[in-house]
N, C-alpha and C positions, 0 to 999 in steps of 0.2 A: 504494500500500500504506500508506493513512495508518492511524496507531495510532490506538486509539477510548479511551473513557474505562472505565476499570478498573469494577467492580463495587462497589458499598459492600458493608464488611465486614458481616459478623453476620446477612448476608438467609440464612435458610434455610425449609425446606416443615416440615410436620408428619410423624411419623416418618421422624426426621432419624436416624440411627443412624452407627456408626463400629465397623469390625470390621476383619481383620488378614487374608488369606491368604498362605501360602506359596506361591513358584514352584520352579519344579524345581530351581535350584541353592539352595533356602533362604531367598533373600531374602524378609524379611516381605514384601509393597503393603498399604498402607493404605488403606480400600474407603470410601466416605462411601454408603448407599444411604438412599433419598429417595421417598417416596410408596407409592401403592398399584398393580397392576395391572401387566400385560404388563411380563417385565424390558428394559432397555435398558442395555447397558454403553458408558460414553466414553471413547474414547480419546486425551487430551487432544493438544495439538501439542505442535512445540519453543517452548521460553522461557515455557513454562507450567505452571501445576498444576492438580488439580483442586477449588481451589477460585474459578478463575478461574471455573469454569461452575455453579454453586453458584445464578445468573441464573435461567441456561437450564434447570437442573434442577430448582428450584424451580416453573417452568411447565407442565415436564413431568411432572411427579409429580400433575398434580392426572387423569390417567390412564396413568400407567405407575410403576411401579416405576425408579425411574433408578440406578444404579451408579457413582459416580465412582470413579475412583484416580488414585490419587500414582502415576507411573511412576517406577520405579527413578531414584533421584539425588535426587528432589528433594521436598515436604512432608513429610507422614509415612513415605514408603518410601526407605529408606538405599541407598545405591550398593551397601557393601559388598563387590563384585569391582571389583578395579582394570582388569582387562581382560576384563568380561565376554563372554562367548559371543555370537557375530554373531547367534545367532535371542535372545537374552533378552529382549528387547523380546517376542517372540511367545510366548514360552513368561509370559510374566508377564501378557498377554491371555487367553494361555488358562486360567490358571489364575482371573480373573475371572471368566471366561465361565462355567467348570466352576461357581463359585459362587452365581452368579445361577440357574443350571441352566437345565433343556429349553425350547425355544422363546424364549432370552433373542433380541435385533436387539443389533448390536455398530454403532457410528455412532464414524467415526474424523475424525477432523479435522489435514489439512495430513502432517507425519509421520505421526502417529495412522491417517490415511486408507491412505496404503501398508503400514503394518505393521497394519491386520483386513483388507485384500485379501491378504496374506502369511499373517497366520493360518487365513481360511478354506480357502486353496488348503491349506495342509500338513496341517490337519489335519482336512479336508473337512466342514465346518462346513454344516449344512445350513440354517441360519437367516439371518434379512436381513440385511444390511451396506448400509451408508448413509456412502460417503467424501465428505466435505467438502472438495474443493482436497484431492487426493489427493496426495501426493510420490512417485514412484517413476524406476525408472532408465532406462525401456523406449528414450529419445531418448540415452542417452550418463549418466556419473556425475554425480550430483548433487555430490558433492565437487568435481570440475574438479579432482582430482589435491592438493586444500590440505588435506585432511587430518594431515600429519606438520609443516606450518606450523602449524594454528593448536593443534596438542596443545603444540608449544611455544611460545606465545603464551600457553595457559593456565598452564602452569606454570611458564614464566619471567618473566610481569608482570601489570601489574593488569587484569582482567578486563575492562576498557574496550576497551583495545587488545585485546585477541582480537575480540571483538566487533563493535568496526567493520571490522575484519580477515573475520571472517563476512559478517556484509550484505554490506559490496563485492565483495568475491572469491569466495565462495561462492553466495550469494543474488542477486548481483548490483545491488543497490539505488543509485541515484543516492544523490550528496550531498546533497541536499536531504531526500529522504527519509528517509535515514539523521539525519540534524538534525531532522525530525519524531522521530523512536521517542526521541531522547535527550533531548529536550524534553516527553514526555509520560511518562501515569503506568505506561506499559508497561516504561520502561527498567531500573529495578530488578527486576521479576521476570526482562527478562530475562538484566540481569549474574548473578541468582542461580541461574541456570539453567543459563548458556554453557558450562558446565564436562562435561554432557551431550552437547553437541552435535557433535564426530567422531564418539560410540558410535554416536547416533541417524544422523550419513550415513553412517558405517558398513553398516550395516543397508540405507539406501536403496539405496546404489550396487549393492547386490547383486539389487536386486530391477529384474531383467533379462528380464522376462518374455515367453516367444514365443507363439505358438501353438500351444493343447493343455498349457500349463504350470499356468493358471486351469480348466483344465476338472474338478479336483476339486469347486469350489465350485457346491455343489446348489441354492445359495438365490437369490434376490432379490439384487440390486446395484443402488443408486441413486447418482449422481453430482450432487452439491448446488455449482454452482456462482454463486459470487456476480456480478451482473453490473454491480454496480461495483470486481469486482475488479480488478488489475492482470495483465497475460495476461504469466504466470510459465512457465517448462518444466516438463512434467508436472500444470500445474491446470487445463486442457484437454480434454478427453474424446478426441481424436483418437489418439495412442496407446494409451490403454488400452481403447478402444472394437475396435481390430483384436484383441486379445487377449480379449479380453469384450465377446461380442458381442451378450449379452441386457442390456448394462448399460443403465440408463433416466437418460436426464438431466433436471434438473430445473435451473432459474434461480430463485435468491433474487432479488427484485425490490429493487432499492435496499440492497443489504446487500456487506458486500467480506469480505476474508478472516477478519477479526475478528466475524465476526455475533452470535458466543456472549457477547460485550461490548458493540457497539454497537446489537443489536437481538434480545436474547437471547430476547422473545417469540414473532417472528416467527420464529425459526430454528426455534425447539420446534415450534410453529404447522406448517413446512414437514416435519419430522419427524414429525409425528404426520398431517400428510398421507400421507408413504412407507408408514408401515406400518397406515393404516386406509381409504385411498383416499377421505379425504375431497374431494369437488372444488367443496365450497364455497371451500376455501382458496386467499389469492391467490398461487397459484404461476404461473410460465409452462413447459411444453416448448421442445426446442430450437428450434423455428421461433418462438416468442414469443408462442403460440395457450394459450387456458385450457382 
C-alpha cells in the first residue's frame, strides 16, 4: 500500500464551477462539477478530499460531466453534527446524486466504494456504480472493535498518535508501510482528515450485507480493482461477488489503491471504459484476458 505523489495544486478542466447542496440533516457539501457530458459523481475515500481527484477529473471531463464533493468533515463541507447519523454519509451521496440528476454513474472509491453500494441498495438507484477497492463488512467489522480507542486518541492527543493507532490496529498496515505514508506527501491530508474516520467505520461495520439485501440495486456494478494493490479485507470481489452477483470485475493494470494520484489518467481511461464499453482500453477481466 505504498502512498503515491499528491496532485499539483491549481490543475483544473474548463467549466470548473463550485456550488453548495444540502443533505437531509442540513449540512451544506461543497460540489466542484467539471466538464461536459454524461454526469458522474465521486465519492472520495478516507484521508481525502475532493480535491485530491481534481487529476482524474480533469481527464474525465473532456466526456462527462464529473461531480466532486467535500464529504462531510473535511474541504469545503463542515462536520457540523458531532455524532452524526450512521446513514449520513449516504444521505449526503444522495443528495449529490439528486443534483447531478437522471442517468448521473456514482464511482466510489475505498470507503466511498461501500457507502454508493449502500446508497444504491437503500434507495434503489437505478444507475451504474463503479466501486474502486470497495470497504464493506460482509467478512467481520472493519473497526476490529477500536472504535471507542481511537475517538479517544483523537480527542485526547495529537493526531499523529491516533493515526498510527488506525493503520496498525484498524487497517492493519506493517511498520514499514506505515513509515512510507509518514514520509510522503499523503501524510498531512491524512492527519487532516483522521478526525472522520470512527464516523466513516462506523458506517462500514454496518454494512453486513446477505443475500437479497443488494437486490434493490437495478443498475450496472463494476469492481475496479488494482493489481498492484495490497490484498486488504473486503478489496477482493469474493464477498461481495456472493451478495452481487451481476457484479463485473475489472483489473487496473499496474495501478494500486491510490490510482486517482498515481495514474489519474489511466483510472478515468478505465472508467470511461465501465460506462461506454470501450474495448480498445487497456483493461484486463478476472482471468487477465482483454
Amino acid at each position: 500500500m505504498s502512498p503515491m505523489h499528491h496532485p499539483h495544486d491549481g490543475l483544473t478542466a474548463s467549466n470548473h464551477t463550485f456550488e453548495a447542496v444540502k443533505s437531509s440533516d442540513g449540512t451544506p457539501i461543497e460540489v466542484q462539477r467539471l466538464g461536459v457530458g454524461p454526469a458522474v459523481v465521486v465519492c472520495h475515500g478516507s484521508f481525502s478530499e475532493a480535491a485530491d481527484w481534481i487529476s482524474f477529473a480533469t481527464t474525465l471531463a473532456a466526456t462527462h460531466t464529473v461531480y466532486l464533493y467535500d464529504r462531510r468533515g473535511r474541504g469545503g463541507s463542515p462536520r457540523v453534527h458531532a455524532n452524526p447519523t450512521i446513514d449520513a454519509e449516504v444521505d449526503d451521496l444522495s443528495a449529490v446524486v439528486a443534483l447531478a440528476g437522471p442517468g448521473a454513474a456514482v464511482l466510489g472509491h475505498s470507503f466511498g466504494g461501500g457507502c454508493a453500494i449502500a446508497y444504491a441498495a437503500r434507495d434503489r438507484f437505478a444507475g451504474p456504480i463503479i466501486a474502486y477497492e470497495p470497504r464493506h463488512a460482509i467478512d467481520g467489522p472493519v473497526s476490529a472493535g477500536h472504535i471507542p480507542e481511537i475517538r479517544l486518541l483523537l480527542d485526547d492527543g495529537p493526531p499523529e498518535v491516533a493515526l498510527h493507532a488506525i493503520l496498525r490496529d484498524v487497517i492493519g498496515l506493517p511498520d514499514n508501510d506505515i513509515a512510507a505514508f509518514e514520509s510522503s506527501p499523503l501524510w498531512q491530508r491524512m492527519l487532516e482528515t483522521a478526525h472522520s474516520f470512527p464516523d466513516e467505520v462506523r458506517l462500514l461495520d454496518s454494512l453486513t450485507w446477505r443475500k437479497g439485501d443488494l437486490d434493490g440495486i437495478a443498475g450496472p456494478v463494476w469492481l475496479l480493482i488494482g493489481d498492484d494493490s495490497p490484498v486488504l479485507p473486503a478489496d477482493r470481489e469474493g464477498s461481495l461477488s456472493e451478495v452481487l452477483p451481476k457484479l463485473q470485475r475489472v483489473t487496473l493494470l499496474g495501478i494500486g489503491h491510490f490510482g486517482y494520484l498515481s495514474d489519474p489518467s489511466s483510472l478515468a481511461r478505465a472508467v470511461r471504459q465501465c460506462l461506454t464499453s470501450d474495448d480498445e482500453l487497456p483493461l484486463h477481466d478476472e482471468e487477465g484476458k482483454s
